[in-house]
C-alpha positions as CSV (number, residue, x, y, z in Angstrom):
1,X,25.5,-10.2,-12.4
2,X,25.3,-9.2,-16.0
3,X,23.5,-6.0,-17.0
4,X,20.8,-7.0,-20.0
5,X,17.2,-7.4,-20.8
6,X,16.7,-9.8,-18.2
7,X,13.1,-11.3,-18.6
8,X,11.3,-11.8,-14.7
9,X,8.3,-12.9,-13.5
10,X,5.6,-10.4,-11.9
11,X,2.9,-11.6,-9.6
12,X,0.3,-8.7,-9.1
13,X,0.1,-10.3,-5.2
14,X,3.9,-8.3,-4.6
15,X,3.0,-5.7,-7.5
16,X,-0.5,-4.4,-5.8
17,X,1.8,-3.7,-2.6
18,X,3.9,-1.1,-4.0
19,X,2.1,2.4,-3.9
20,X,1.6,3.7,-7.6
21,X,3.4,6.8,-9.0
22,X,1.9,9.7,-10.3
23,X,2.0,10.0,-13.8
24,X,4.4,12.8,-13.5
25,X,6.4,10.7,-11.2
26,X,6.5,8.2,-13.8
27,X,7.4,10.4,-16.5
28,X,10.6,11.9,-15.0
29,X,11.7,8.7,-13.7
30,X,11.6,7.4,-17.2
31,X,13.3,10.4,-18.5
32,X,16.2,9.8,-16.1
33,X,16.2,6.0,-17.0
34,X,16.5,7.1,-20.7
35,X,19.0,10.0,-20.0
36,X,21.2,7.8,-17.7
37,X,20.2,4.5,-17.6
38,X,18.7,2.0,-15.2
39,X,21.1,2.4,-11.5
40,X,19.5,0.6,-9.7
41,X,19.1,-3.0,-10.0
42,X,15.7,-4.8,-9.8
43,X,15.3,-6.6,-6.5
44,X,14.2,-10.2,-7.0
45,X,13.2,-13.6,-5.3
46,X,13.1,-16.8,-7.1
47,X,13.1,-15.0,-10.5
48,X,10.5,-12.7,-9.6
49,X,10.1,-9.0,-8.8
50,X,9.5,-7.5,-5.5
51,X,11.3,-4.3,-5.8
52,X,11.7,-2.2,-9.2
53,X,8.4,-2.7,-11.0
54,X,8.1,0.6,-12.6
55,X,11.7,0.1,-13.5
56,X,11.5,-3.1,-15.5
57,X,8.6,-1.6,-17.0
58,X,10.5,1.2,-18.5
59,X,13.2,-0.8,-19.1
60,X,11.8,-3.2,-21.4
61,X,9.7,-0.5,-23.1
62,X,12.8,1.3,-23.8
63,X,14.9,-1.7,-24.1
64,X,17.6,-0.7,-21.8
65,X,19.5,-3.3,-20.0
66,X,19.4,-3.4,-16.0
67,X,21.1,-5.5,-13.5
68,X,19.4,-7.7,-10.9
69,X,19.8,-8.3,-7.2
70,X,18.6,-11.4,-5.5
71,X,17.6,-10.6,-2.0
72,X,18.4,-13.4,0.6
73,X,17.1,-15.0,3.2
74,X,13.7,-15.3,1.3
75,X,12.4,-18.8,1.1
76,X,8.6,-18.3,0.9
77,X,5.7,-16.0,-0.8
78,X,5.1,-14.8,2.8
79,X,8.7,-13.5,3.8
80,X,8.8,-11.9,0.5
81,X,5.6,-9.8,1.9
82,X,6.9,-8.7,4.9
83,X,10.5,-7.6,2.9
84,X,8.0,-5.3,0.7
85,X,6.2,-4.1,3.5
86,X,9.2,-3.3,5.4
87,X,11.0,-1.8,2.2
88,X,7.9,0.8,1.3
89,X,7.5,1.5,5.1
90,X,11.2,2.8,4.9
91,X,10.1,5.2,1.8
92,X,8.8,8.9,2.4
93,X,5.6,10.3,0.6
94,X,3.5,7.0,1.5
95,X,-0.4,8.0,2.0
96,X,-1.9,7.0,5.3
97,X,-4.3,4.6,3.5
98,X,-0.9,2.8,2.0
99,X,0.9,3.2,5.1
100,X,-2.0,1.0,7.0
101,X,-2.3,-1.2,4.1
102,X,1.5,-2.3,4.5
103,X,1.7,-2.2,8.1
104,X,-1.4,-4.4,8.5
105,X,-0.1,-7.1,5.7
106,X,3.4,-7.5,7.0
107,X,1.6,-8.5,10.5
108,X,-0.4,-10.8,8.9
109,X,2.1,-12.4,6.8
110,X,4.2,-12.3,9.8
111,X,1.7,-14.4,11.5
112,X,2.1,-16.8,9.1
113,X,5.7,-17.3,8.9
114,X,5.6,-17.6,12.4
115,X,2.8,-20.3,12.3
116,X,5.2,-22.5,9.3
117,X,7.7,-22.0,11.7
118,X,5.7,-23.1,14.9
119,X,5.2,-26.9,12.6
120,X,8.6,-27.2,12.2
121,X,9.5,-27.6,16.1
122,X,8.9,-24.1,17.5
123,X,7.0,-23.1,20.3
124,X,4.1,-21.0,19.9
125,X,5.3,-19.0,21.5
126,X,7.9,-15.6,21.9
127,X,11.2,-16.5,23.0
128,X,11.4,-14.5,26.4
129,X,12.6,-16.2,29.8
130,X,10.7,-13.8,31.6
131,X,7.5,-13.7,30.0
132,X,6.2,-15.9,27.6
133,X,3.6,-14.3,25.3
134,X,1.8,-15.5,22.0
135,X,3.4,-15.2,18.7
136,X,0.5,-13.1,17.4
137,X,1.2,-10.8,20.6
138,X,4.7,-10.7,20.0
139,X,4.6,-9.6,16.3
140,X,2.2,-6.7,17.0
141,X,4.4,-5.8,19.6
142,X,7.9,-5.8,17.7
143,X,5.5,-4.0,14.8
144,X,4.0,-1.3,17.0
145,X,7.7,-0.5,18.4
146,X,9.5,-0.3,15.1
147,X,7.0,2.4,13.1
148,X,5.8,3.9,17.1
149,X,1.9,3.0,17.0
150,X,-0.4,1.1,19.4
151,X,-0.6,-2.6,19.0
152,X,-4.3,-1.9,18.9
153,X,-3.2,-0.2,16.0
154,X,-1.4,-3.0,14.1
155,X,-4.1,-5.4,14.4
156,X,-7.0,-3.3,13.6
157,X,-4.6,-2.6,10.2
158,X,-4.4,-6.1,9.8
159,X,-8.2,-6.0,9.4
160,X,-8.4,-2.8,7.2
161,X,-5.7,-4.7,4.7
162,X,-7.6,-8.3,4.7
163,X,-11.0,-6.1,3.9
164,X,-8.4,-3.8,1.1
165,X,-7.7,-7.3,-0.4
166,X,-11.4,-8.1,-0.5
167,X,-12.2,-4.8,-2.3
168,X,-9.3,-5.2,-4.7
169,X,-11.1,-8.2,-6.4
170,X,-15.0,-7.1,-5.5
171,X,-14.6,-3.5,-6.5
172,X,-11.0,-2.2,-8.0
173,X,-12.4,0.9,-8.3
174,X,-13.2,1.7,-4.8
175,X,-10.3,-0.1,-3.9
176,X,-7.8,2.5,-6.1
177,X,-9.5,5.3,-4.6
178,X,-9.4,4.6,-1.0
179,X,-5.6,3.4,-1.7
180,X,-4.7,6.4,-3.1
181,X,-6.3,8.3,0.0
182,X,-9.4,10.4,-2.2
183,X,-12.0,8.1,-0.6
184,X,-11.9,7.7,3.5
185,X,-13.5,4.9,5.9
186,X,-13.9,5.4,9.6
187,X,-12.7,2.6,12.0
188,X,-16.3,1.1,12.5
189,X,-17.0,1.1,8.7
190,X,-13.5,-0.7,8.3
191,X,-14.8,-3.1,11.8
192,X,-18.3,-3.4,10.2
193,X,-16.8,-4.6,6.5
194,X,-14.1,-7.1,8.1
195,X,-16.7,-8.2,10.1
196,X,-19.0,-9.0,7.4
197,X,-16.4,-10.4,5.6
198,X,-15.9,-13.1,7.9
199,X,-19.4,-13.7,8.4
200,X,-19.9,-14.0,4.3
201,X,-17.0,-16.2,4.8
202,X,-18.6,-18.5,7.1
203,X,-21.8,-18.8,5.4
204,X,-19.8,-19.5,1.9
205,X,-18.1,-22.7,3.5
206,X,-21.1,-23.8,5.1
207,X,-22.8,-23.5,1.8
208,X,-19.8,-25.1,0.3
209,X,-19.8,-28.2,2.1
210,X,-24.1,-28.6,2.1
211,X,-24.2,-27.9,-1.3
212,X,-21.7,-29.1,-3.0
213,X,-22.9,-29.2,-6.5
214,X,-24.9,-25.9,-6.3
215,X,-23.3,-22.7,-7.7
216,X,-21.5,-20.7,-5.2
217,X,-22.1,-17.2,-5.0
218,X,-19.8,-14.9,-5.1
219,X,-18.8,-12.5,-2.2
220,X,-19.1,-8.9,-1.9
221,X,-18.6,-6.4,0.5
222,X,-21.9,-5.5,1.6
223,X,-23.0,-1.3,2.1
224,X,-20.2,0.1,0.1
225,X,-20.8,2.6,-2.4
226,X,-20.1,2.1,-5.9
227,X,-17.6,4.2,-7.4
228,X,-19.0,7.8,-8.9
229,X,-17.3,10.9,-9.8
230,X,-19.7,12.9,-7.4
231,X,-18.0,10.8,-4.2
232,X,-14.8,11.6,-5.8
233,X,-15.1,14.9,-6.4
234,X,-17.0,15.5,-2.4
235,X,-14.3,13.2,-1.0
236,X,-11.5,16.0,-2.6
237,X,-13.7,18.8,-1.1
238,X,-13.6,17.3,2.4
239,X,-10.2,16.3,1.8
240,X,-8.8,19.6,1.3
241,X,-9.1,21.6,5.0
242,X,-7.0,18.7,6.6
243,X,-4.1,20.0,3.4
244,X,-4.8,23.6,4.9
245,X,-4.7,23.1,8.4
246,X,-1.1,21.2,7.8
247,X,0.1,24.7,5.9
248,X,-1.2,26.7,8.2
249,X,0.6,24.7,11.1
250,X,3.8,24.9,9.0
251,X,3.0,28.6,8.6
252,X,3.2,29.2,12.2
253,X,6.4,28.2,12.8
254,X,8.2,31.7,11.8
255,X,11.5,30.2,11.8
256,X,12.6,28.3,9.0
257,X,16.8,28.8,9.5
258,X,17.5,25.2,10.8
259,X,14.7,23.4,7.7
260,X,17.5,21.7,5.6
261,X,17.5,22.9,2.2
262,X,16.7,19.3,0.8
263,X,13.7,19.7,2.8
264,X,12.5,23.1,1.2
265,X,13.6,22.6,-2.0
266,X,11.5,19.4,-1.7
267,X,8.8,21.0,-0.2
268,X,8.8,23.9,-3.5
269,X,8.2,21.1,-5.9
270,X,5.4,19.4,-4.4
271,X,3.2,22.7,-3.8
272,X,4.3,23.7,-7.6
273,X,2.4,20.4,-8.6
274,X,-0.3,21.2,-6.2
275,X,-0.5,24.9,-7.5
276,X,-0.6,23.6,-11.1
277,X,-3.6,20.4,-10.3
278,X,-5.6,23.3,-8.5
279,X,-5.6,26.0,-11.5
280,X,-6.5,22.9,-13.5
281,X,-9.5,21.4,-11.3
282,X,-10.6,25.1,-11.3
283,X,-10.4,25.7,-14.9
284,X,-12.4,22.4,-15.7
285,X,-14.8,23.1,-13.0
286,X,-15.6,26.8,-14.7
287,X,-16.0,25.0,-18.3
288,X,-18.4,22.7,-16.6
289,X,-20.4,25.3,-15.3
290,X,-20.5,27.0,-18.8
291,X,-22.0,23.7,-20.4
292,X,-24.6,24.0,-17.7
């Protein structure tokens, strides 16, 4: 295709699922779209993005042509779910809360594909001659193999994302926070919120149908902290052991002859940006504590 200004459509459902750069992320990558142009093309489904979002953003500040790549195979908002999913799961330097997030939508936009598929003349269940087991058993399964967890695991991120999705509209706030890994939830706060979801859920369509001309309230995630700097700033406190115990495990290992250079070179950068965030969290902390 042409290279130029193309013009695409962005739904924020594909755009939320792409993990956000750091603002120094996003500088240097629009200094090397400025400095070289736009390589890569922007990955698209029926005229709209779902790979290259940062990219057409520069671009069209910038105005620097870029080409675009339809990507096949795609016929419905669900499959172009579990492309993303699968594309960002193939991409280092995801958090753990973003790694979940996509693992646990791909299942359940798996699911859904399957079930479209299922009322078109498929069984519900796996193709296997030897065993026949439920879609939804089969999909965790093929899931848990490919990224090596539990299927307990898949499914209880399935829950985690439908409750993410929840926040997302209730509470961006708290939503970009626990995204972006500062905040954390144990597995019974994530259980306890999906399960209140689904209870809220049920009393809103009960309500719905005996009430139909009555305002309908709207639903929000019940027992979860609004968003504060103090959790933020305690969240970073608690946050930062796990960083040290990970150096100090890397520490331990004396020899470092067989780490590839890519590796260390990588490895440089990333505590150079840490060094310089920490000597500027610790500056701004000792001005605070002047003021007080």
């Amino acid at each position: 295709m042409e290279k130029k200004l193309y013009t695409l459509e962005i739904k924020e459902k594909f755009k939320n699922l792409i993990p956000p750069l750091t603002s120094l992320e996003y500088e240097q990558l629009e200094e090397n779209i400025i400095k070289n142009g736009c390589r890569e093309p922007i990955c698209i489904w029926n005229e709209t993005i779902i790979d290259g979002h940062n990219r057409y953003e520069i671009c069209h500040k910038n105005e620097i042509p870029f080409f675009i790549q339809e990507v096949p195979d795609i016929r419905t908002d669900e499959e172009a779910v579990v492309w993303i999913c699968a594309n960002q799961l193939g991409r280092r330097n995801l958090s753990e809360e973003s790694r979940k997030m996509l693992i646990g939508e791909r299942y359940n936009a798996e699911l859904i594909v399957n079930a479209k598929k299922n009322n078109h003349g498929h069984n519900q269940y796996s193709v296997n001659k030897e065993i026949r087991k439920p879609a939804s058993h089969a999909t965790a399964e093929k899931i848990a193999k490919e990224y090596n967890i539990s299927e307990a695991s898949v499914r209880r991120y399935a829950q985690y994302s439908k409750v993410m999705n929840t926040m997302s509209e209730t509470n961006p706030e708290l939503f970009k926070q626990i995204k972006d890994g500062y905040l954390k939830f144990t597995r019974e706060e994530i259980s306890k919120m999906a399960f209140e979801q689904k209870t809220q859920n049920n009393n809103n369509s009960r309500h719905k149908r005996s009430n139909a001309g009555r305002h309908k309230k709207k639903f929000q995630i019940k027992e979860v902290p609004e968003y504060s700097p103090n959790v933020e700033f305690d969240s970073l406190a608690h946050t930062i052991p796990s960083w040290q115990r990970s150096i100090d495990r890397v520490l331990s290992n004396k020899d470092i002859t067989n780490i590839s250079y890519e590796v260390k070179t990588h490895l440089k950068t990333e505590l150079e940006k840490i060094k310089f965030s920490i000597e500027t969290m610790l500056c701004a902390l000792e001005e605070k504590d002047e003021r007080i």
